[in-house]
N, C-alpha and C positions, 0 to 999 in steps of 0.2 A: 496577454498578461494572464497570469495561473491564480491569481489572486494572492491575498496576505498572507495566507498559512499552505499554499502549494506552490512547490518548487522544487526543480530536477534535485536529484540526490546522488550523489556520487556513486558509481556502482549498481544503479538501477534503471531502468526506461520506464522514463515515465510519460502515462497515456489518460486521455482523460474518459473519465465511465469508473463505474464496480464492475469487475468479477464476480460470478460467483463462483463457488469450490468448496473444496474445504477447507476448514477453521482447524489454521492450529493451535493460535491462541484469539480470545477476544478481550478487550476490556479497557478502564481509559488510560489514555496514556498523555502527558502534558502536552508534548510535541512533535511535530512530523519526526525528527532526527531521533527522537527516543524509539521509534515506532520502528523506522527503520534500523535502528540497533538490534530493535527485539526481534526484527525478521531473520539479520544478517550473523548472529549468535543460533541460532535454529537449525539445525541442516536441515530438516522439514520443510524450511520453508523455500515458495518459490516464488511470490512475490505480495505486497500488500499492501491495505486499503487503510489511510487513515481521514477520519472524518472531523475538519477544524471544529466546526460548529460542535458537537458532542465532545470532544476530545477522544472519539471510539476511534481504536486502532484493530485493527483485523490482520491475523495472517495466515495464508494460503499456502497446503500445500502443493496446488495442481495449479499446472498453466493454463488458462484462458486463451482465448484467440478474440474472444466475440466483448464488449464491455457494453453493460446497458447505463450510456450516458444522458437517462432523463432526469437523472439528480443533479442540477448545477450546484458545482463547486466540488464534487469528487472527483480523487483520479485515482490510480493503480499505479503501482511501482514494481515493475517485474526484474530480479533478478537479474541483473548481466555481465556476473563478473561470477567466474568459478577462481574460489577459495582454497 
């Protein structure tokens, strides 16, 4: 179970841990599917972190490999659909 507010997303893989990278945008946003809207309108971005507890949503322009999963209840949603 991914919890109440993390759940695969159409269009992304989703893994659990943060990224880090770069930020191409940061800030709150209500919910995952607006988060991932604001990734999927971006061509910068290339995948992103949204955080239920803050409502912070993060998106990345760089691929990760590596996710530091000591934060329980984040995940990453990497891009995997070309547009």
């Amino acid at each position: 179970m991914h919890g109440a507010y993390s759940f695969p997303v159409a269009g992304f893989k989703m893994r659990r841990g943060e990224c880090t990278g770069s930020d191409v945008t940061t800030g709150v946003i209500a919910t995952l599917l607006q988060c991932a809207a604001s990734c999927l309108y971006n061509p910068s971005c290339m995948n992103f972190i949204y955080k239920p507890s803050t409502q912070h949503c993060l998106t990345r322009s760089s691929v990760c490999t590596v996710s530091n999963t000591s934060e329980v209840g984040i995940f990453t949603y990497d891009l995997s659909m070309v547009l």
